[in-house]
SEFI-482032 format. One record per residue (C-alpha): x, y, z; residue number from 0. Coordinates in steps of 0.05 Angstrom, whole numbers. Layout:
% residues N
r east->X; north->Y; up->Z; num->NUM
...
% end
This chain:
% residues 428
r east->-553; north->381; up->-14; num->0
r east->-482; north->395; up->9; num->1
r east->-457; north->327; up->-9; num->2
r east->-493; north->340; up->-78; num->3
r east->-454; north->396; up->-80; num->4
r east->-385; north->373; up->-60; num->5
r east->-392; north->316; up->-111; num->6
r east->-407; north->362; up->-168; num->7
r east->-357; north->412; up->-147; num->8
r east->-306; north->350; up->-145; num->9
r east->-321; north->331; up->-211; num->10
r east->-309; north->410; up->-235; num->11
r east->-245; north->402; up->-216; num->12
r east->-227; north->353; up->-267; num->13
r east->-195; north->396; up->-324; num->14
r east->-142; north->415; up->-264; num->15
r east->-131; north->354; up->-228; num->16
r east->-166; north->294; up->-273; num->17
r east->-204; north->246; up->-238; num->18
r east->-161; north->215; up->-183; num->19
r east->-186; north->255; up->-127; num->20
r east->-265; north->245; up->-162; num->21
r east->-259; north->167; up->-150; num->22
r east->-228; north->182; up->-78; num->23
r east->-287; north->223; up->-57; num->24
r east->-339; north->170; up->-91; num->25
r east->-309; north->110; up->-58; num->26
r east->-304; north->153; up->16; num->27
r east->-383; north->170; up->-5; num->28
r east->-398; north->94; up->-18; num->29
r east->-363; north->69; up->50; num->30
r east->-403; north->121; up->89; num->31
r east->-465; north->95; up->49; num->32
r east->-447; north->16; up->69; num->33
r east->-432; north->31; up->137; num->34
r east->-501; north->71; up->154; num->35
r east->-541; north->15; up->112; num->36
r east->-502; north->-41; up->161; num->37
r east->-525; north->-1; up->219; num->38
r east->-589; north->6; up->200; num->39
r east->-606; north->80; up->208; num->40
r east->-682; north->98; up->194; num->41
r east->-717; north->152; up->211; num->42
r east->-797; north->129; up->217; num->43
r east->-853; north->186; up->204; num->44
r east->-919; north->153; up->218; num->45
r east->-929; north->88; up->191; num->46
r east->-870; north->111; up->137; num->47
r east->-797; north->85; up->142; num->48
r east->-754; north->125; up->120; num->49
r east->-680; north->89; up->99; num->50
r east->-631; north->139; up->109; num->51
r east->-570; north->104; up->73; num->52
r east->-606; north->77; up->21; num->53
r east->-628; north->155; up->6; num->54
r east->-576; north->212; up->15; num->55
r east->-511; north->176; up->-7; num->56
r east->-539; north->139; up->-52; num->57
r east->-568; north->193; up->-97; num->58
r east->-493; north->230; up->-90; num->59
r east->-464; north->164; up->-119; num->60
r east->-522; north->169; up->-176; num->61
r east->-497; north->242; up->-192; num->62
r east->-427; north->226; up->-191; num->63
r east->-438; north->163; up->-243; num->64
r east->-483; north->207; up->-287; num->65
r east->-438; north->270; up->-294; num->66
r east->-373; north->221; up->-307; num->67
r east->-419; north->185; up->-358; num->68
r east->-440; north->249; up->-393; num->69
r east->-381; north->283; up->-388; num->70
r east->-319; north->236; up->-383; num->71
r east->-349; north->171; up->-419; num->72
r east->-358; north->96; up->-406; num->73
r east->-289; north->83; up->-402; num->74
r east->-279; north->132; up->-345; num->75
r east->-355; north->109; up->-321; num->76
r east->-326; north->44; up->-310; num->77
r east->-278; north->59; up->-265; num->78
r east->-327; north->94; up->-221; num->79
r east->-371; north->38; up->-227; num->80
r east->-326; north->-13; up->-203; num->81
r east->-302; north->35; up->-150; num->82
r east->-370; north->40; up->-115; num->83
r east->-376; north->-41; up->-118; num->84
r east->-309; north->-52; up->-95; num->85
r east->-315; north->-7; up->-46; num->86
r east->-386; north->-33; up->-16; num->87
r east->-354; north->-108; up->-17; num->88
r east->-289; north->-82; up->21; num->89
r east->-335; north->-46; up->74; num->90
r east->-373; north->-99; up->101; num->91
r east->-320; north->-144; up->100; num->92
r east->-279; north->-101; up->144; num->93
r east->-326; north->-97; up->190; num->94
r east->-334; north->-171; up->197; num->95
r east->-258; north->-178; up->214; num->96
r east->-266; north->-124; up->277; num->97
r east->-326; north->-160; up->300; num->98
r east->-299; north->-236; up->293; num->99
r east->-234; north->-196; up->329; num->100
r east->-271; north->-158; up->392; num->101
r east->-308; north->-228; up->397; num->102
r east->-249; north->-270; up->402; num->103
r east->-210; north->-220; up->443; num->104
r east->-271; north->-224; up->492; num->105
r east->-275; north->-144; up->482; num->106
r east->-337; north->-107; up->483; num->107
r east->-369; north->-89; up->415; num->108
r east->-353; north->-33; up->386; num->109
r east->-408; north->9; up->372; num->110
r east->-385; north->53; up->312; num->111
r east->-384; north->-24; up->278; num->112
r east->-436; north->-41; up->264; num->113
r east->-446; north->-120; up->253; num->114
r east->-462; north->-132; up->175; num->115
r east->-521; north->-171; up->144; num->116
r east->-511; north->-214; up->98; num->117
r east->-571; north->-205; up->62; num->118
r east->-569; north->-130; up->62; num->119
r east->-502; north->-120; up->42; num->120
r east->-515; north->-177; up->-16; num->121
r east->-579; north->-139; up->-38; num->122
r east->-533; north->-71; up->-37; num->123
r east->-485; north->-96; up->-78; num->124
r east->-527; north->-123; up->-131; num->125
r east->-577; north->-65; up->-133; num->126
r east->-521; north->-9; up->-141; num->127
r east->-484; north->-50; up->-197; num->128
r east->-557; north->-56; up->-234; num->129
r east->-579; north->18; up->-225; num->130
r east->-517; north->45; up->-247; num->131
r east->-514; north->1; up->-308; num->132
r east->-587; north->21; up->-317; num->133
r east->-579; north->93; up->-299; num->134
r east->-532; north->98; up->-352; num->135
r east->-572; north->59; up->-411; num->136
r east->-624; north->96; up->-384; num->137
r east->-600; north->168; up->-403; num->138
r east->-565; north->144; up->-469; num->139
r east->-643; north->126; up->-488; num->140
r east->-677; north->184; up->-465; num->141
r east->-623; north->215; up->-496; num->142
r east->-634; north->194; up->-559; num->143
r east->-709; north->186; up->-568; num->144
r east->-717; north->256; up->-529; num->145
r east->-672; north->307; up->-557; num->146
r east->-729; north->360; up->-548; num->147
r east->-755; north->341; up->-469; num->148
r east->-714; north->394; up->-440; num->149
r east->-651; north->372; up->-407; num->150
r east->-673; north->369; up->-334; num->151
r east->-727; north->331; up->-351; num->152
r east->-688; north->286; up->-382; num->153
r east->-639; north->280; up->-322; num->154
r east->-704; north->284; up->-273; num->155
r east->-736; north->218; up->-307; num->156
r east->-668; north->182; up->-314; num->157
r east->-660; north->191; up->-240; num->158
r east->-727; north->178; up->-221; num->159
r east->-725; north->115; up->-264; num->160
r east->-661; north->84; up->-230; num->161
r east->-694; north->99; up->-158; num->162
r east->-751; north->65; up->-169; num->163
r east->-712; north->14; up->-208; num->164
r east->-670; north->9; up->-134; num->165
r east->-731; north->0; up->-93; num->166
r east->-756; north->-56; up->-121; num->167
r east->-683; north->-88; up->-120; num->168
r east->-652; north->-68; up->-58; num->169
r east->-721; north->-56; up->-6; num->170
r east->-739; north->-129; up->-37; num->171
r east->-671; north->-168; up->-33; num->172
r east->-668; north->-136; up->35; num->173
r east->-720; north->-127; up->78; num->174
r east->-776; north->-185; up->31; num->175
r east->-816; north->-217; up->85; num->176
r east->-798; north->-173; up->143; num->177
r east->-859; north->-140; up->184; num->178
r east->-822; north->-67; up->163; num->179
r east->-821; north->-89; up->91; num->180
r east->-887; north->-49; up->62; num->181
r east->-871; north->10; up->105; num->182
r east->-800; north->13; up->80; num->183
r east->-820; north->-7; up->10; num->184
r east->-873; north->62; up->15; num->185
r east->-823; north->101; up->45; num->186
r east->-756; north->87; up->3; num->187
r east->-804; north->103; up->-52; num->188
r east->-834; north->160; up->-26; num->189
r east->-760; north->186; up->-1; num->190
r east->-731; north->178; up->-79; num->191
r east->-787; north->221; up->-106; num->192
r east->-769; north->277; up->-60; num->193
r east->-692; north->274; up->-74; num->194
r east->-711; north->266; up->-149; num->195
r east->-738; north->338; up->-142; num->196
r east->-685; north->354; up->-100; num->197
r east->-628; north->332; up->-140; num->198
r east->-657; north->338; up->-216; num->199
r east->-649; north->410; up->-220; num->200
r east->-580; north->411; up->-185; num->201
r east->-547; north->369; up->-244; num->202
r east->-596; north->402; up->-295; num->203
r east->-556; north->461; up->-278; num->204
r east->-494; north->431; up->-267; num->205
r east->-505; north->398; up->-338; num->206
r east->-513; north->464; up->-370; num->207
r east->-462; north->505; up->-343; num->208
r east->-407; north->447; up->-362; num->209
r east->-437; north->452; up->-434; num->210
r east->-436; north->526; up->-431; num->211
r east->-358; north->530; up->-402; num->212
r east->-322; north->482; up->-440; num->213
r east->-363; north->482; up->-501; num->214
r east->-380; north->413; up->-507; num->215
r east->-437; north->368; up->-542; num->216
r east->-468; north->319; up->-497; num->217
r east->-444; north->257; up->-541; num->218
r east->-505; north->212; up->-563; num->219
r east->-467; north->141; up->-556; num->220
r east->-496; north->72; up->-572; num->221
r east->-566; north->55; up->-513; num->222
r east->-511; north->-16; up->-496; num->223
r east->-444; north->38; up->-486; num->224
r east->-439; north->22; up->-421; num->225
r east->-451; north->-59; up->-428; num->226
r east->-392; north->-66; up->-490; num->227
r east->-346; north->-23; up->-443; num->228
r east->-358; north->-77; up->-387; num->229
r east->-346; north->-131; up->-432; num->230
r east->-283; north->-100; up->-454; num->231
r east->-258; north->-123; up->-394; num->232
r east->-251; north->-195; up->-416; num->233
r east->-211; north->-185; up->-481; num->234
r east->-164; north->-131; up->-429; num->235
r east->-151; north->-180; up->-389; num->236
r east->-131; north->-226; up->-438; num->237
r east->-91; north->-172; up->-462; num->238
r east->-56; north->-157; up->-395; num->239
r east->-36; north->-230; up->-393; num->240
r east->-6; north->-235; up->-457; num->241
r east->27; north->-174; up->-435; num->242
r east->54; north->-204; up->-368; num->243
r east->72; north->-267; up->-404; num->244
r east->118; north->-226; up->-462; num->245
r east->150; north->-186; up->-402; num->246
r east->156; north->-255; up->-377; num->247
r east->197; north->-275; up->-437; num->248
r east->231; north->-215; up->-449; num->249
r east->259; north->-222; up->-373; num->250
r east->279; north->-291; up->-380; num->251
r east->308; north->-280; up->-449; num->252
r east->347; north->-220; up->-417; num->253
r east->368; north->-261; up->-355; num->254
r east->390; north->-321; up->-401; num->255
r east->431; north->-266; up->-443; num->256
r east->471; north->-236; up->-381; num->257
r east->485; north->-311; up->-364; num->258
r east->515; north->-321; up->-430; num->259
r east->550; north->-258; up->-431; num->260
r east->579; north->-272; up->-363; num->261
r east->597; north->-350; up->-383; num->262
r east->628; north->-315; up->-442; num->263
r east->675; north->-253; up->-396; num->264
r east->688; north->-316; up->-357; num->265
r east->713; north->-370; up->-401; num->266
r east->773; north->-383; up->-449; num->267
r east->742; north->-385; up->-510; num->268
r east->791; north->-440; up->-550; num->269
r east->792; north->-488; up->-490; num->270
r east->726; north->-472; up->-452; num->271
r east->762; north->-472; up->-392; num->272
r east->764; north->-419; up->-337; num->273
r east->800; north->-359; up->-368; num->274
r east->855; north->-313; up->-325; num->275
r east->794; north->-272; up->-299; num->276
r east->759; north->-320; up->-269; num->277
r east->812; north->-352; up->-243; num->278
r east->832; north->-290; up->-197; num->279
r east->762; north->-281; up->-178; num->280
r east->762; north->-356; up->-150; num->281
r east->823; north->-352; up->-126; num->282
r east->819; north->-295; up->-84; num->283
r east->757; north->-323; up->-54; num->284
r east->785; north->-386; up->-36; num->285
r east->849; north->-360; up->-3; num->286
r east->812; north->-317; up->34; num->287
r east->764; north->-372; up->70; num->288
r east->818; north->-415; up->73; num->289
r east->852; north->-368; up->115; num->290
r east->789; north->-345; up->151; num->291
r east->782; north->-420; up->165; num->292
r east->839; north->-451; up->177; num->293
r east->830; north->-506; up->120; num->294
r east->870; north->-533; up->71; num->295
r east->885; north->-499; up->4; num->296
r east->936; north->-509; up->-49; num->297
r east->951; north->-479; up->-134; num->298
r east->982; north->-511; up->-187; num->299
r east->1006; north->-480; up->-247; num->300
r east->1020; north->-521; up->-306; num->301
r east->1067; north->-495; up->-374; num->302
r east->1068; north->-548; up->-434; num->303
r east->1148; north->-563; up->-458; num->304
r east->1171; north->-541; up->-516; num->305
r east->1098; north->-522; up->-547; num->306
r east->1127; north->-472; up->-592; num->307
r east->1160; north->-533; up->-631; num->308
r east->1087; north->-559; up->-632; num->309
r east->1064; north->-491; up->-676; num->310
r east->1127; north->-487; up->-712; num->311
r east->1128; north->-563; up->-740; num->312
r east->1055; north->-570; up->-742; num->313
r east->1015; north->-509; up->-750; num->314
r east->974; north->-451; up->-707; num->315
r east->913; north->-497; up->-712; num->316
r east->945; north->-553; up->-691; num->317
r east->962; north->-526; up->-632; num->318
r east->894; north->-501; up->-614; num->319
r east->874; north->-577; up->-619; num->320
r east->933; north->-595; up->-572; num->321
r east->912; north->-544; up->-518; num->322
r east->848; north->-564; up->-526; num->323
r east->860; north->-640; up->-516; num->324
r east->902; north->-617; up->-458; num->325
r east->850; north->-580; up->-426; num->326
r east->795; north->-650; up->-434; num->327
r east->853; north->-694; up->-403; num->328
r east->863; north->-638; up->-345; num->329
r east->785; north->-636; up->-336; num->330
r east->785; north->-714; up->-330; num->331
r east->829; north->-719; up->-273; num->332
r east->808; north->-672; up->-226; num->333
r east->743; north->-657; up->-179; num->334
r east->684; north->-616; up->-194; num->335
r east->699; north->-563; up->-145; num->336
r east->767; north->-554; up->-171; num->337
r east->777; north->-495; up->-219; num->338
r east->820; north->-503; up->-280; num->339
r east->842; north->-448; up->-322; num->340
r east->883; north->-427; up->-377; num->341
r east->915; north->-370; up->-359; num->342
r east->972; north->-363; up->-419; num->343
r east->988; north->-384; up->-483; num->344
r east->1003; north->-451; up->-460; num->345
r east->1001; north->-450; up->-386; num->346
r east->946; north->-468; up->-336; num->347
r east->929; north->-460; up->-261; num->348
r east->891; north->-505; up->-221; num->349
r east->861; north->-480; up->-154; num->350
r east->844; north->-545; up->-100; num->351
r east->801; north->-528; up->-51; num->352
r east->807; north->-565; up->13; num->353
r east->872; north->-596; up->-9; num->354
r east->936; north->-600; up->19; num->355
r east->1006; north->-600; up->-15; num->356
r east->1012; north->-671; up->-13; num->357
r east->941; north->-684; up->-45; num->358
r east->954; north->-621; up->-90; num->359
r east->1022; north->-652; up->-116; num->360
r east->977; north->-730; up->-125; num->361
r east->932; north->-685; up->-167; num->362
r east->988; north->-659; up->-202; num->363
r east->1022; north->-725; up->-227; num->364
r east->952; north->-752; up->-255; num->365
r east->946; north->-689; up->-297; num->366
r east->1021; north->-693; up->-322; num->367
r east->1020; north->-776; up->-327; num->368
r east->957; north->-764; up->-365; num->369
r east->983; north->-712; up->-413; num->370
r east->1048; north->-755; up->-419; num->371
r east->1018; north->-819; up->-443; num->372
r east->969; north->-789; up->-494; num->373
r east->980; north->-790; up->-581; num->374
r east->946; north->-738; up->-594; num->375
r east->921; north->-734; up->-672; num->376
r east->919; north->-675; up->-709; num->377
r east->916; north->-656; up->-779; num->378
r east->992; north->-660; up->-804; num->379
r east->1007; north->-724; up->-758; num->380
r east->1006; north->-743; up->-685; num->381
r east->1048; north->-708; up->-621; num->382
r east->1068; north->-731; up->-565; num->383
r east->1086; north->-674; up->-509; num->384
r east->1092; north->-663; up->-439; num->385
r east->1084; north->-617; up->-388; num->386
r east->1124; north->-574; up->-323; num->387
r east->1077; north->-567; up->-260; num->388
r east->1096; north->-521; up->-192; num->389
r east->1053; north->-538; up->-125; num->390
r east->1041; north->-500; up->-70; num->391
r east->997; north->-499; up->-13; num->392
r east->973; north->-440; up->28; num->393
r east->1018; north->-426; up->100; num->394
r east->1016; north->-359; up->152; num->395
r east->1068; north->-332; up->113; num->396
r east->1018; north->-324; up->54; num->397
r east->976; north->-256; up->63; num->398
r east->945; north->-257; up->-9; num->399
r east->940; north->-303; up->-78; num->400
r east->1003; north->-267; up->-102; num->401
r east->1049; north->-296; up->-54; num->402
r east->1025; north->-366; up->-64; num->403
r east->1024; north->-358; up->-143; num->404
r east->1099; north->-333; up->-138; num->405
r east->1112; north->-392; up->-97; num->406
r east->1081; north->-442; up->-157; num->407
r east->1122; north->-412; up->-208; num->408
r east->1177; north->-411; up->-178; num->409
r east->1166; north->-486; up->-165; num->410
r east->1152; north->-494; up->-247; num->411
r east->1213; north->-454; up->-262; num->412
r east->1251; north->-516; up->-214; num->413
r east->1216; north->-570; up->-257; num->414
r east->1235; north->-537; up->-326; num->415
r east->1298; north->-529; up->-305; num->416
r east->1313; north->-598; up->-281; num->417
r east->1292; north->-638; up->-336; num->418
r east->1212; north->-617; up->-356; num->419
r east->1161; north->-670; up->-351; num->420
r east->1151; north->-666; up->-274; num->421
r east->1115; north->-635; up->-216; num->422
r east->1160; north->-590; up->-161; num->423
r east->1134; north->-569; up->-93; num->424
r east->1140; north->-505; up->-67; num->425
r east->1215; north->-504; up->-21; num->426
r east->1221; north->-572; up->-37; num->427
% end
């Protein structure tokens, strides 16, 4: 009677502290109820057998489904329901894993594990998922048809119902064709009549004083409530999924977006090169395992001659089709781990990884031959330009990508002032 009274006081509680703790206490009820089914306890009086898991704990799980159903609905029901089955599977199964581990480890048994049947455990399972189901279609028709049967009749039939309804499922799917079998058959049944007695007036009373405290109706609901809630499940599911797969999309469509956005803070938007930005991030990065390294590292910046003279005879858009030719002819001559950037108006830096100044300054003289020897169309006629190009290559008395970059242009301001159209090292 105590655990009858701990469940019903748990479930009192609800208004305060919902349901959380409720489930708790039912699924620490159902493992206690698994484990003393596994092990088997009986108590024999005569030629009865007496089941004691099968009896105590299992009529506190009863109470605790029929007060949530009454009270709370199938919804909430359902969750209690699949807490007890979960809970029975999980229980056994545990047990098997200390077993298999004591026997492979060569220890001794333990004996508060007990080793789990198969067959018992399968005919648990299935039992307790049927008498719930049925306790609850059960009291949805007696509540119906029997408005005027006073409640703890009611309750005392609907309980009685389900533990005979339990006997023949779980004493047969169990213990069928044992020598034990009649006597445990008699005595389950015998056992359930008794706690029936027992436990019927507890939740008559419980019953009433809930209807008496919070003013409530005991809701008359459809005899299949409990069934359509279970079959819910399927169309939440489906639900859930479609939810997982929108979040899905949503994520990638938000990942995609930051990609663009960061292609975009990242990228010149006329010429789709590199844009100044990127081209300090890179460059600092490079210089810095170059010197961490030891290896070989070199810039280039590049300044097209006389491009004003380009806008002024030709046109603002003209000119953006000039840089951008520029930028396709510099993209064609150098590697793919080379970064090219515009960084100005009408200057660009290259950064060579792994390169030294005298492969820098060959990478340098395909860019400027390349710019030097192209007609390039646009809408008022054709031009013809070239460009100015400063190399240098990283040395101890660089300590950052400053002092190399002053180093290049100063190198371009040598080439512009000695006649354009060439490349200049650094101290050359």
């Amino acid at each position: 009677m105590i655990v009858y009274f701990l469940v019903l006081g748990a479930h009192a509680l609800r208004h305060r502290f919902g349901l959380a703790h409720y489930y708790a206490l039912i699924g620490g009820l159902t493992a206690i109820m698994s484990w003393v089914t596994d092990a088997g306890v009986t108590v024999p009086v005569g030629g009865v057998t007496f089941v004691v898991g099968s009896t105590v704990f299992y009529t506190s799980l009863l109470l605790s489904v029929f007060v949530v159903y009454v009270f709370d609905g199938p919804r909430a029901t359902r969750v209690a329901i699949s807490t007890i089955i979960g809970v029975s599977i999980m229980v056994p199964l545990i047990a098997v894993v200390l077993n298999v581990q004591m026997s492979l480890s060569g220890a001794p048994a333990l004996g508060y594990v007990p080793a789990p049947s198969l067959r018992i455990n399968a005919a648990s399972v299935f039992a307790t998922f049927m008498d719930l189901i049925f306790l609850a279609i059960a009291w949805e028709y007696m509540n119906n048809r029997f408005q005027r049967v006073p409640l703890g009749v009611r309750a005392f039939f609907t309980l009685l119902g389900v533990m005979w309804l339990d006997v023949l499922l779980f004493a047969a799917g169990a213990f069928l064709g044992s020598e034990s079998y009649l006597a445990i058959m008699e005595g389950t049944a015998v056992s359930r009549l008794i706690v029936s007695c027992f436990a019927a007036p507890i939740l008559w009373g419980y019953l009433a004083w809930q209807n008496k405290r919070w003013h409530t109706e005991m809701a008359q609901r459809p005899v299949l409530a409990i069934l359509k809630e279970f079959a819910e499940i399927k169309k939440e599911l489906s639900l859930a999924q479609q939810e997982i797969e929108r979040r899905k999309k949503a994520e990638q469509a938000l990942n995609e977006s930051q990609e663009q956005l960061r292609a975009l803070s990242v990228t010149d938007e006329l010429t789709k090169l590199a844009n100044r930005r990127y081209f300090w991030e890179m460059g600092q990065k490079e210089f810095q395992r170059s010197r961490r390294y030891g290896s070989h590292f070199s810039l280039v910046l590049m300044d097209l001659d006389n491009f004003k003279e380009v806008n002024d005879t030709y046109g603002h858009v003209a000119g953006d089709q000039v840089l951008r030719r520029v930028a396709e002819i510099g993209l064609s001559r150098i590697r793919a781990v080379d970064v090219l950037a515009r960084v100005g108006g009408e200057e660009f830096a290259l950064l060579l990884p792994e390169t030294s100044l005298h492969m820098a300054q060959l990478a340098a003289e395909r860019i400027r031959e390349g710019i030097a020897s192209e007609v390039m169309a646009v809408e008022k006629g054709q031009v013809r330009l070239t460009a100015s190009l400063g190399v240098a290559a990283i040395s101890p008395e660089a300590k950052q990508l400053d002092d190399l970059y002053v180093r290049a242009d100063q190198a371009l301001y040598e080439a512009k002032n000695n006649g354009r159209n060439q490349v200049r090292l650094s101290g050359s």
